[in-house]
C-alpha positions as CSV (number, residue, x, y, z in Angstrom):
1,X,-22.3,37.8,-117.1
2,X,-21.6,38.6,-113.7
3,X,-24.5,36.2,-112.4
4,X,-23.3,33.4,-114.6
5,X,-19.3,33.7,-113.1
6,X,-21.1,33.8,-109.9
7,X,-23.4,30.9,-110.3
8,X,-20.8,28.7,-111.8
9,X,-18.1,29.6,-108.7
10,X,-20.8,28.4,-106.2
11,X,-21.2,25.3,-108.3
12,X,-17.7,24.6,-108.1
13,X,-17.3,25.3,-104.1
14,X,-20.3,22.9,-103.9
15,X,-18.1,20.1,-105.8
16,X,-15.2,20.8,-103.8
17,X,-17.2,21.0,-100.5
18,X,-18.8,17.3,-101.4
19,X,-15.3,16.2,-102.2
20,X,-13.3,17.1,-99.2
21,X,-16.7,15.4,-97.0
22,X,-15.9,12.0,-98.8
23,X,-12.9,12.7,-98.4
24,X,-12.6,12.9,-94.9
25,X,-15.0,10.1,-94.6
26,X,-13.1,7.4,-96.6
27,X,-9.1,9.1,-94.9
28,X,-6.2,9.7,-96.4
29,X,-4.9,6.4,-95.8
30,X,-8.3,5.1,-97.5
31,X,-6.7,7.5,-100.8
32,X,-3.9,6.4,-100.5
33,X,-4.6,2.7,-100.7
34,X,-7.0,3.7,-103.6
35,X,-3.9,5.5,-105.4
36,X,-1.3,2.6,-105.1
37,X,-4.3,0.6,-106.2
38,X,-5.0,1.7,-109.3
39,X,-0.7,2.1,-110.1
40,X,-0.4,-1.6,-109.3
41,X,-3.2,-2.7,-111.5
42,X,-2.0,-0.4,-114.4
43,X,1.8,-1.5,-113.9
44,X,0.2,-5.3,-114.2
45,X,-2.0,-4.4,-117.0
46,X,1.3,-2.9,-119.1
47,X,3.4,-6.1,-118.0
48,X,1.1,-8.6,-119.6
49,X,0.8,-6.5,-123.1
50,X,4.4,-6.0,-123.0
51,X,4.9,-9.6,-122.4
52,X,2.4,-10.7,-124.8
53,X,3.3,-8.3,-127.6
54,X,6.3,-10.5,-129.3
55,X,3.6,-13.5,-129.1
56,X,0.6,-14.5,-130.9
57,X,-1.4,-13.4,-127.6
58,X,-1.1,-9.9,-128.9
59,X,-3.4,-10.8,-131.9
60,X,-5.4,-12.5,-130.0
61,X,-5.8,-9.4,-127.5
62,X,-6.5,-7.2,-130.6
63,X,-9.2,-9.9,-131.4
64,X,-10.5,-9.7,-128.4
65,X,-11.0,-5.8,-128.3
66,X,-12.7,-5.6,-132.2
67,X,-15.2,-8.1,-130.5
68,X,-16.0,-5.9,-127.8
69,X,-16.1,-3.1,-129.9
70,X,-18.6,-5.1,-132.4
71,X,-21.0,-5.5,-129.3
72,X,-20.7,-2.3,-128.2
73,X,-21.6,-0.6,-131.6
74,X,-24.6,-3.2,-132.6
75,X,-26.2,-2.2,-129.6
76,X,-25.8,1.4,-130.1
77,X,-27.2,1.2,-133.7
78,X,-29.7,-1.2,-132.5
79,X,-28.8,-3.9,-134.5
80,X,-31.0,-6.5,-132.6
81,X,-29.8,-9.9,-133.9
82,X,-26.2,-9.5,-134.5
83,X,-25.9,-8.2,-131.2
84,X,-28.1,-11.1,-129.5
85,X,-25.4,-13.3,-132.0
86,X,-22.2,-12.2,-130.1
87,X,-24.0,-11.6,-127.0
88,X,-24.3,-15.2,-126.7
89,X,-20.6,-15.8,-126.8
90,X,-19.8,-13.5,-123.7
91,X,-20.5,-16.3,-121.1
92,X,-17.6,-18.2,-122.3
93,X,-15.5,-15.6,-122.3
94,X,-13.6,-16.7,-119.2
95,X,-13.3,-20.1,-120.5
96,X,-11.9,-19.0,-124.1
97,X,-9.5,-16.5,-122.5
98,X,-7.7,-19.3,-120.1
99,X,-7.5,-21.2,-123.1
100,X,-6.2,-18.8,-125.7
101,X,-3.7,-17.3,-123.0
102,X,-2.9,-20.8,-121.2
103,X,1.1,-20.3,-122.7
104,X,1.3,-16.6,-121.4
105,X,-0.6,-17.6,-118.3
106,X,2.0,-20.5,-117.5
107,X,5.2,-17.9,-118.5
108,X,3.0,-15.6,-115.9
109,X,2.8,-18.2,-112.8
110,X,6.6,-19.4,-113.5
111,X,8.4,-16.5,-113.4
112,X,6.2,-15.6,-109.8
113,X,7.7,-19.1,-108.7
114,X,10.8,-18.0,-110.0
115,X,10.5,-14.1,-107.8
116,X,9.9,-16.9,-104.9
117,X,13.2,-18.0,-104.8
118,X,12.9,-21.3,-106.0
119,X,15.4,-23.5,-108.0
120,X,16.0,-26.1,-109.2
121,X,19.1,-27.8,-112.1
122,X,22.2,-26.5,-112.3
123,X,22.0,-24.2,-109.0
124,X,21.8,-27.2,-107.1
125,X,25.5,-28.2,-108.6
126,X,29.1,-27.5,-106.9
127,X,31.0,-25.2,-109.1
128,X,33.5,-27.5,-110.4
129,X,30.8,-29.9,-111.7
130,X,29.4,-26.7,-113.5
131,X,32.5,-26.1,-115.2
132,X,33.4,-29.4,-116.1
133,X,29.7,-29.3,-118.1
134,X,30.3,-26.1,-119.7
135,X,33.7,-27.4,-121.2
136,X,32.4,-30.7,-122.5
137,X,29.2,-29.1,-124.2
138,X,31.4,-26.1,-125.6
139,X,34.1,-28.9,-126.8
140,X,31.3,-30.7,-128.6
141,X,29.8,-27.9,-130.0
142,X,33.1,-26.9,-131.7
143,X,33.9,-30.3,-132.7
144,X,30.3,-30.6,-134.7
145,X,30.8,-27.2,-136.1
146,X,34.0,-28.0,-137.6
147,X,32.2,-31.3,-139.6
148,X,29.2,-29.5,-140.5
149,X,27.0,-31.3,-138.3
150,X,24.0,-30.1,-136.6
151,X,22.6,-29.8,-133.0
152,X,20.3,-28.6,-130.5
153,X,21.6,-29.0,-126.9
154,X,18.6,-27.6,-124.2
155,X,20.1,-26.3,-121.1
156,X,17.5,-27.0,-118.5
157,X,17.3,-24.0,-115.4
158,X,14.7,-23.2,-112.9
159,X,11.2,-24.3,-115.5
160,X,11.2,-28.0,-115.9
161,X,11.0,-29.3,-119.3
162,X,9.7,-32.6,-118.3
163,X,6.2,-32.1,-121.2
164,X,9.4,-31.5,-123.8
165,X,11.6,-34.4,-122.8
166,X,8.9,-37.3,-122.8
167,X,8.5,-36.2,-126.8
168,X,12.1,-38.3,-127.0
169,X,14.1,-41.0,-125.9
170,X,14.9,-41.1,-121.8
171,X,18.7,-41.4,-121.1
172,X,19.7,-40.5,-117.9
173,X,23.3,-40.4,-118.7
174,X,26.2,-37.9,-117.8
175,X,27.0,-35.5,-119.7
176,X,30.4,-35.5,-121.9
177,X,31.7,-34.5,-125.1
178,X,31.8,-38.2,-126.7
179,X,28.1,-38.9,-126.1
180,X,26.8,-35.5,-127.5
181,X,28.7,-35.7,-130.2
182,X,27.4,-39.5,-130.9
183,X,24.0,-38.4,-130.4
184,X,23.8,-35.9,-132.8
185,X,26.3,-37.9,-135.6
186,X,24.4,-38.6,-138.5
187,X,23.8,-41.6,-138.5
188,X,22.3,-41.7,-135.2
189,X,18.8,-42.5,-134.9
190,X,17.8,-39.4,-132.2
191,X,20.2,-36.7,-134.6
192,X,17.5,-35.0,-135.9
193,X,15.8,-34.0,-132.5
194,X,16.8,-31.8,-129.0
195,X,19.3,-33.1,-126.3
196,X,17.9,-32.1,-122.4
197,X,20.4,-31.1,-119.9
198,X,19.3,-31.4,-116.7
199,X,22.1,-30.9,-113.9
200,X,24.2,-33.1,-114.6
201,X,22.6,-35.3,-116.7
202,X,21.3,-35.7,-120.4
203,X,18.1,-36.6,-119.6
204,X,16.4,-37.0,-122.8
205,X,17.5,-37.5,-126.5
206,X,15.5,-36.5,-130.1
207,X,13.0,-34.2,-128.1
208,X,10.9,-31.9,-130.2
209,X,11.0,-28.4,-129.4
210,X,8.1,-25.7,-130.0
211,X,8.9,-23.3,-132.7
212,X,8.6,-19.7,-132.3
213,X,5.9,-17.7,-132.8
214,X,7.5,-14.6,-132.5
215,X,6.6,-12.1,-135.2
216,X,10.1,-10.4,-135.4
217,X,11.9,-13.4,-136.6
218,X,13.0,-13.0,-140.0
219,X,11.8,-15.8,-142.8
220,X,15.8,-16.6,-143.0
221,X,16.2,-18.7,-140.2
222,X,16.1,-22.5,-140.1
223,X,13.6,-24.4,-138.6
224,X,16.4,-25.5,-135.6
225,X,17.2,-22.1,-134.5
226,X,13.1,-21.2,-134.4
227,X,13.2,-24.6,-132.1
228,X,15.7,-23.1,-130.0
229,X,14.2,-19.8,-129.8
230,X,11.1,-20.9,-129.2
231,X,11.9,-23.0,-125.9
232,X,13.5,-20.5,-124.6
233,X,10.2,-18.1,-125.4
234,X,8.3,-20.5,-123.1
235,X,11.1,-21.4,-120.4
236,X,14.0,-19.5,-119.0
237,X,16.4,-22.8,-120.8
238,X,19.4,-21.4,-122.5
239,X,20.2,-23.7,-126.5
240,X,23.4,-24.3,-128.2
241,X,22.4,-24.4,-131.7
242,X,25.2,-25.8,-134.2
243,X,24.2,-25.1,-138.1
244,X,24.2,-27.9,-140.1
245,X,24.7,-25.9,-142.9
246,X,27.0,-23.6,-142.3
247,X,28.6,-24.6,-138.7
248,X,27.9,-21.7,-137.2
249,X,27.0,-21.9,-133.3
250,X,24.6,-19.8,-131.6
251,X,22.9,-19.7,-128.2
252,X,19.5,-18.7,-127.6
253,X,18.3,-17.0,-124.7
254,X,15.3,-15.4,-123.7
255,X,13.9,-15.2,-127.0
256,X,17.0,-14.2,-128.7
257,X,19.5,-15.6,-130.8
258,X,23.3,-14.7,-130.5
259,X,25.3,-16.3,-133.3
260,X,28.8,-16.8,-134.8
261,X,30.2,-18.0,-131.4
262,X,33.2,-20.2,-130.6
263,X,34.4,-22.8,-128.4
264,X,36.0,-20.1,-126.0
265,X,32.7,-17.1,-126.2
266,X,30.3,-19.9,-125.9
267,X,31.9,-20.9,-122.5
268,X,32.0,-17.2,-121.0
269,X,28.3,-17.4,-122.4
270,X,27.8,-20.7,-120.5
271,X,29.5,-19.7,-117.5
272,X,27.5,-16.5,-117.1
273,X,24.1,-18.4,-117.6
274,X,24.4,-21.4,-115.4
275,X,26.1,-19.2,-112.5
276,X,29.9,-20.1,-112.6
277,X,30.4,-18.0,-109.5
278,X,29.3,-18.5,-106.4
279,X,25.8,-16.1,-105.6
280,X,23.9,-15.6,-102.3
281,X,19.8,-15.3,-102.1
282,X,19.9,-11.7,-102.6
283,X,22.0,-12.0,-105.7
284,X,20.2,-14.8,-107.4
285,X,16.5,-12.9,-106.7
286,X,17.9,-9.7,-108.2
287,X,18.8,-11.3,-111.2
288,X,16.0,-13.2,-111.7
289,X,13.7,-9.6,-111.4
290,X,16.2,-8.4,-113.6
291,X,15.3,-10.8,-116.8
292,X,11.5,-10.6,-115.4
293,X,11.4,-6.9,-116.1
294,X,13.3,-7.3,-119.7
295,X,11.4,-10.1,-120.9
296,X,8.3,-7.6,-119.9
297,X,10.2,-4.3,-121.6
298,X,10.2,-2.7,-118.7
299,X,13.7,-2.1,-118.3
């Protein structure tokens, strides 16, 4: 017994002797590149599910990983043929992934352009234009809830939505409370569709919007509020959505809808989006980190 505890100690000091000569021969600031390594690749790796889990992506990563799992047990159990089967799909791999993920890859690469500093719309606006928007979109609102009339009013931000607007009428005209409410009357021709804001302009008029394919909204909403959240799962645009049947108006925001609002709560709402107050750099790419990291659940 003695022998064994003996033999195994020596074993061990020969482990830790060949560990401390790599050691020494890779450095400390060889490990310590190696460390912050592997805690940036798994902080990346948890951002993407997170980001992916309220999408369809996540059953399409869950796909993915049966798959792997099928090739890794027919070749185990030597099941020749099935394995050569889905063997022969693993070259397009690459291909298939870009394609499945292209939405989630897209949100990926926009929100780095947005960590850049770059922007574009209503940030580019003096303040007292910015108000003067907020009040006529928040007066038209109200004025269509009170007739029952419905609406979807895109606020464009820092992701274009050029792909979205050429699905309607170009319009290039200023915003105010008359034309929004004309657009949307319904008799009008583009009422059925999406309105795009673009700074100071409507720029587009019965635009079809991509509906949601969130799994955690509830089979009780209306196809205009899955258009509005929807957008907003793919863009950082905020929606003023007015119920056609009831009148109630809700925004929706980062993949979220907030309901029963009114002329004055959709303004504060308005004001606090499209950045009533005046904001340095520093502000504006704390902010933008800030939404990052709770669209990703990380905070």
């Amino acid at each position: 017994m003695f022998n064994s505890w003996s033999k195994s100690a020596k074993q061990r000091s020969v482990v830790v002797t060949v560990w401390l000569e790599k050691l020494s021969q890779v450095g400390w600031g060889g490990l310590l590149s190696s460390i912050v390594d592997v805690i940036l690749v798994s902080i990346i790796i948890y951002w993407l599910m997170m980001l992916a889990k309220r999408t369809r992506a996540w059953h399409i990563m869950w796909g993915l990983a049966v798959f792997f799992l099928l090739v890794y047990v027919t070749r185990r159990f030597g099941l020749v043929t099935v394995n050569w089967l889905l063997q022969t799909f693993l070259p397009l791999g690459p291909v298939a992934i870009v394609i499945l993920f292209y939405p989630e890859l897209r949100h990926l690469l926009e929100e780095m352009g947005k960590l850049a500093g770059w922007s574009r719309g209503f940030s580019r606006l003096p303040k007292e234009d910015v108000k003067t928007i907020i009040e006529s979109i928040a007066t038209a609102a109200s004025r269509m809830s009170s007739h029952r009339v419905g609406a979807l009013i895109v606020l464009e931000r820092d992701v274009g939505l050029d792909d979205i607007a050429a699905t309607g009428t170009r319009l290039q005209a200023a915003v105010s409370t008359h034309l929004l409410c004309t657009v949307f009357h319904p008799g009008s021709a583009l009422h059925d569709g999406a309105v795009i804001i673009r700074g100071s302009r409507i720029v587009a008029a019965g635009c079809i919007l991509p509906l949601s394919e969130s799994v955690h909204i509830g089979t009780m909403i209306h196809t205009r509020h899955k258009a509005a959240i929807g957008v907003t799962e793919v863009s950082d645009a905020a929606v003023v959505v007015v119920s056609e049947e009831t009148g109630t108006i809700s925004l929706a925001l980062e993949g979220r809808l907030h309901s029963g609002l009114n002329e004055e709560t959709l303004s504060k709402w308005l004001r606090t989006i499209l950045g009533d107050e005046d904001e340095d750099e520093g502000s504006q790419l704390k902010k933008t980190m800030d939404i990052t990291l709770r669209r990703a659940g990380l905070r």
